[in-house]
C-alpha positions in Angstrom: 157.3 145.6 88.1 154.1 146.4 90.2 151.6 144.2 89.5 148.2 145.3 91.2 146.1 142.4 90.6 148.6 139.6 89.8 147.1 135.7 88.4 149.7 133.2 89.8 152.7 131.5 88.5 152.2 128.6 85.9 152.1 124.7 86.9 154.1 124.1 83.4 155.9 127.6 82.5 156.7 128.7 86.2 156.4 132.1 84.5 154.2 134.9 86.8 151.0 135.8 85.0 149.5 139.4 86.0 146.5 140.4 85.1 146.2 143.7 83.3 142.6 146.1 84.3 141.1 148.8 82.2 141.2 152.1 83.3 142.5 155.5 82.9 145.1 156.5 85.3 148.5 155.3 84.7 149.3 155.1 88.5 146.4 152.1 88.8 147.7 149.7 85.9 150.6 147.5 85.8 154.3 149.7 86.3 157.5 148.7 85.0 160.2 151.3 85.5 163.0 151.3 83.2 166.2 151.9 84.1 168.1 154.8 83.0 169.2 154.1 79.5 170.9 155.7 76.5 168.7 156.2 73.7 165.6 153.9 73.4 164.5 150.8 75.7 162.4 148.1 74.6 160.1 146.5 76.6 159.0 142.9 75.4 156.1 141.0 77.5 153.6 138.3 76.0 149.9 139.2 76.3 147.6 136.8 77.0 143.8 136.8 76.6 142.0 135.3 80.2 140.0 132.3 80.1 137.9 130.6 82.6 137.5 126.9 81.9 135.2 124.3 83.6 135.4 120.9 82.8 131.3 120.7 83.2 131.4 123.2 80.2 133.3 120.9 78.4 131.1 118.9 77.7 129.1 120.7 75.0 132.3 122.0 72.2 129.4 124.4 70.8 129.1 126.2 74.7 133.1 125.8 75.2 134.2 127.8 72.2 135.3 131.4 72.9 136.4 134.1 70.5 138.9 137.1 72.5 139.8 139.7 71.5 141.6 142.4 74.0 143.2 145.6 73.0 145.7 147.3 76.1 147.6 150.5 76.1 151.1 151.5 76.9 151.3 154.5 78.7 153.9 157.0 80.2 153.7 158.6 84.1 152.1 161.5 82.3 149.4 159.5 80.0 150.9 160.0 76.8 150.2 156.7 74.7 153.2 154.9 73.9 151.6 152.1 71.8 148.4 150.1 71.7 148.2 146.4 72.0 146.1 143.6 70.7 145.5 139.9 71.0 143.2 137.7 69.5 142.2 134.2 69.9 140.0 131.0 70.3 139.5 128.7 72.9 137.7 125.7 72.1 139.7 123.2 73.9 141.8 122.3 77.0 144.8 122.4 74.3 144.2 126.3 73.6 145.6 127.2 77.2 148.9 128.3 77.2 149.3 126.9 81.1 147.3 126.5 84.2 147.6 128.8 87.4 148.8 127.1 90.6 146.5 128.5 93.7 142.9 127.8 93.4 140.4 125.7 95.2 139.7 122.9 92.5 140.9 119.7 92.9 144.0 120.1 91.1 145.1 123.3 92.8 144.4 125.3 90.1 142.8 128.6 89.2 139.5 128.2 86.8 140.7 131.4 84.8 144.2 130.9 82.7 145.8 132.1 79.6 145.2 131.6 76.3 146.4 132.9 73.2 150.0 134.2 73.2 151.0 137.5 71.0 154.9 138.7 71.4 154.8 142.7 72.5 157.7 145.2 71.9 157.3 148.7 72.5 160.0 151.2 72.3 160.2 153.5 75.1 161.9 157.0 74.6 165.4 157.9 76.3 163.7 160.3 79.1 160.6 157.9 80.1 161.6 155.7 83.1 158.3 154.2 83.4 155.6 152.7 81.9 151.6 151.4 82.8 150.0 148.9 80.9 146.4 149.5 80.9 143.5 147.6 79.6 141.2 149.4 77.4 138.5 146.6 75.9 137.6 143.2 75.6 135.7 141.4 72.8 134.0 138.4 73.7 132.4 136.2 70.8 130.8 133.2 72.3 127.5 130.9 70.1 124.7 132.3 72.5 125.9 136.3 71.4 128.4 138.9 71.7 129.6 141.8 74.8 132.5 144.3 74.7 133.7 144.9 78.2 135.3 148.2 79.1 134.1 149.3 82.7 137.1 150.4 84.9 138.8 148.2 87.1 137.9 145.3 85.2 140.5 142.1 84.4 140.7 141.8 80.4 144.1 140.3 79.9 147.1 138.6 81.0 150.8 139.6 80.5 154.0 137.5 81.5 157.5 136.8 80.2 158.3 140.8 80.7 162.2 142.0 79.6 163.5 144.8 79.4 166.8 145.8 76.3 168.4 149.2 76.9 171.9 150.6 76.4 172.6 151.9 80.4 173.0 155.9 80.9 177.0 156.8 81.3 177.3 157.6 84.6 177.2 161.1 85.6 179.6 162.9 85.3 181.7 163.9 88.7 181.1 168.1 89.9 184.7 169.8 89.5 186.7 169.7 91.5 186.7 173.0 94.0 189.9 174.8 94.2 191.7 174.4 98.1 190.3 177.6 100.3 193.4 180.3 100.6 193.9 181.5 104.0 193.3 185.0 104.0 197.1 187.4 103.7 198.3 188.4 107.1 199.3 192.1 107.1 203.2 192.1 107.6 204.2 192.4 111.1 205.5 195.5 112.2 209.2 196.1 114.5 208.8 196.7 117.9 208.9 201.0 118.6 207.8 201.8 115.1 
């Protein structure tokens, strides 16, 4: 998996959280190649929504609370969409966080922004396709002083981790015949001495 713009690994989980950007191009979002597999692969990753906590905000529940909702899409080398994703949640407490992110400057050694909100992803991927981008598309943000929908390119609007991949491997190819041995060309017959 290439991860262009990966979070950290979990204090609790150890898992590796990657953040997934909107955009277009498939090249620019997160890759996964799939082996080569007989009939269709699935591919299973959790998606996250990203939140950044502060203790400071904390202290007022009605300023803490935070509704997400962030929509990614599966795509193929060529941009054909494969399958759209969603996840939705709340954050209103310390609780909601599915783990903190070993690596920031805080006293703790942990990022501000983690994951929160866990929905289980399975897209199936054709027999032909060998990869696949995960692109983010939009994110909802419903907070009690108003609402914004983010969708400029290049922007972090989610979090995948836990990413598996179930496929039936591709027989082996098959050997090129076998080439006959190379005949030495026929020698005329030799002819008597005098004749």
């Amino acid at each position: 998996m290439t991860c262009p713009a990966p979070l950290g690994v979990g204090v609790n989980t150890k898992q590796t959280f990657c953040d997934v950007l909107t955009g277009r191009d498939p090249a620019t979002g997160i890759v996964i190649t799939i082996p080569p597999h007989k009939g269709p692969a699935t591919l299973r990753f959790d998606l996250h929504n990203r939140h950044t906590y502060s203790e400071e905000q904390m202290k007022d529940k009605r300023a803490a609370y935070a509704h997400y909702t962030a929509v990614i899409g599966a795509l193929t080398a060529d941009n054909t969409l494969l399958r759209r994703a969603v996840v939705d949640s709340e954050f209103r407490s310390a609780r909601d966080l599915i783990d903190r992110v070993s690596g920031g400057a805080g006293p703790a050694g942990v990022k501000a922004v983690a994951p929160t909100g866990t929905e289980e992803i399975a897209i199936t991927v054709p027999e032909d396709e060998t990869q696949v981008s995960l692109l983010g598309e939009k994110l909802m943000v419903e907070r009690a002083d108003g609402n914004a929908t983010y969708a400029s390119e290049g922007r972090p609007i989610a979090i995948i981790s836990n990413v598996t991949i179930e496929y039936h491997p591709a027989p082996p190819p098959k050997p090129a015949p076998a080439k006959p041995p190379a005949r030495a060309p026929a020698r005329p017959p030799a002819r008597a001495p005098g004749k």
